[in-house]
Phi, psi and omega in degrees: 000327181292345191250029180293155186238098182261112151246126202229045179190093183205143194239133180263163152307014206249350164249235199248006185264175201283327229243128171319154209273326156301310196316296191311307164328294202294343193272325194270344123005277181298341171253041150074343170345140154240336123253137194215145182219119170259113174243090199283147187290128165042042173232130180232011178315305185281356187312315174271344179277320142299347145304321193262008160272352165313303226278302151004296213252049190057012162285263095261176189202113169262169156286201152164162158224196176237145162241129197242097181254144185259156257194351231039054176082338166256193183242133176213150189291138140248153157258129194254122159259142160072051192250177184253121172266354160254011148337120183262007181265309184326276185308295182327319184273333162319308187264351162293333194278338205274341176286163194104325180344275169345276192288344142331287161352293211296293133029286192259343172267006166283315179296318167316309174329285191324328193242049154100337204253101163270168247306108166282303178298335162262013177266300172343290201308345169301328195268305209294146191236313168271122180273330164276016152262026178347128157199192169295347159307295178316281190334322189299312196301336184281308193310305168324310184274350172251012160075059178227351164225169167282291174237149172325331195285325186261018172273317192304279177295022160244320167290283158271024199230162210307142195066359180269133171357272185295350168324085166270116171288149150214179186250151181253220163325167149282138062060260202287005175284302190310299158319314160296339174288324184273322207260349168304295218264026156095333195292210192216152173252081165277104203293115170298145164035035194313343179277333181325311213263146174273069164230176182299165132342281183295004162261309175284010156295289181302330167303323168289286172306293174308311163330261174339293177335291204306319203145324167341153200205341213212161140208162191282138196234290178264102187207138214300348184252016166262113169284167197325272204298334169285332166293255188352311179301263236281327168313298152320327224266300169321298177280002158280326162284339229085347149020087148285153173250133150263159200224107142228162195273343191056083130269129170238297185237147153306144196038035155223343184260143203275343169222147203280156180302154167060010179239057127283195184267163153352173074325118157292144175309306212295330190285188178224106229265135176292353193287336186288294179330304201274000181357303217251349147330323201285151194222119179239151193314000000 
């Protein structure tokens, strides 16, 4: 089972990613997947149109979303796997996070304004497959295609990111709602990209524990913005908590997301895969 080739982190256009929720099946198809998850940020809209193109093309099929939760000041994912998408707790809590959105929107392309970049806010909007996920991903794309970045990485670090022109914080979930909302709606709740987020030893302690407090079940190991020595940490991280380890590429677009569907490395055997866990969840042709 560890050496199943699982990405359980993907983003369609129905969030922030470039690609129809077929596309994306079909991409990860083609990159050796055997379980595939479109976990679109605080959305479950493409959820059935990504299933029935998993099951179509032979896959395994989990649902999932992203959940955008605040934090000790940051923003940080959880991922809901195995969730009931017609949970009515679920959805509900979904759609309180996606509002606010818009006007966030407006916000940060008013601070681009101040340093010279006009309309930003309807060049984003060009990019949205959802106007109500507007987010900073549009913004990068429009800056990159009007030549005011090279790349995405580097409108983030010029731009979008804390103390940058365009930066607006907001606040999202609670931590413990967003959990109770996935382990409510039948799923497993899994902390993303845990190297992302800039905190201390002791703050991303109190995140893992309250996480686990909540209900948290998962956290991420092999994930497309973690280098070698960061699997290897978040490995440890898992068996040292209890842990299930999770595997997703975080794909959103071609030639901008840093690793292709289905090419991470393994789960090492010593973990426990969250796909063990979630068995009776997983949904076949």
């Amino acid at each position: 089972m560890h050496l199943l080739n699982a990405d359980l982190h993907s983003h369609s256009n129905v969030s922030d990613g470039t690609l129809e929720p077929e596309a994306l099946a079909r991409r990860a198809a083609d990159g050796g997947v055997e379980l595939w998850s479109l976990t679109d940020h605080d959305e479950l809209g493409g959820q059935a149109r990504a299933r029935d193109a998993a099951l179509a093309l032979g896959m395994g099929y989990l649902s999932g979303t992203e959940v955008s939760v605040s934090f000790a000041g940051e923003t940080v994912h959880i991922v809901g796997l195995g969730v009931d998408i017609d949970d009515a707790a679920l959805q509900g809590g979904l759609a309180s996070v996606r509002s606010g959105r818009r006007a966030r929107a407006q916000a940060m392309a008013d601070g681009l304004a101040r340093v010279g970049i006009v309309g930003a806010f309807e060049g984003a909007l060009r990019y949205v497959g959802n106007p109500d996920l507007i987010s900073r991903t549009h913004f990068a794309r429009f800056l990159v295609d009007t030549g005011v970045c090279s790349d995405t990485h580097e409108v983030f670090r010029r731009y979008l990111t804390d103390n940058k022109p365009g930066y607006v914080p907001h606040q999202w979930a609670r931590l413990g709602d967003a959990v109770r909302w996935i382990t409510g709606a039948g799923g497993m709740a899994v902390i993303a990209h845990p190297a992302r987020y800039r905190f201390t030893p002791t703050v991303e302690y109190a995140l893992i524990t309250e996480f686990i407090a909540h209900g948290g079940r998962g956290i991420e190991v092999m994930t497309g913005s973690h280098s070698a020595p960061e699997q290897l940490q978040y490995g440890d991280t898992a068996l040292e908590f209890g842990l299930c380890a999770s595997r997703g590429s975080d794909f959103h677009a071609p030639g901008e997301s840093r690793t292709e569907l289905g090419a991470l490395p393994d789960l090492p055997g010593r973990l426990t895969p969250v796909w063990e866990a979630l068995a009776p969840r997983i949904q076949r042709a």
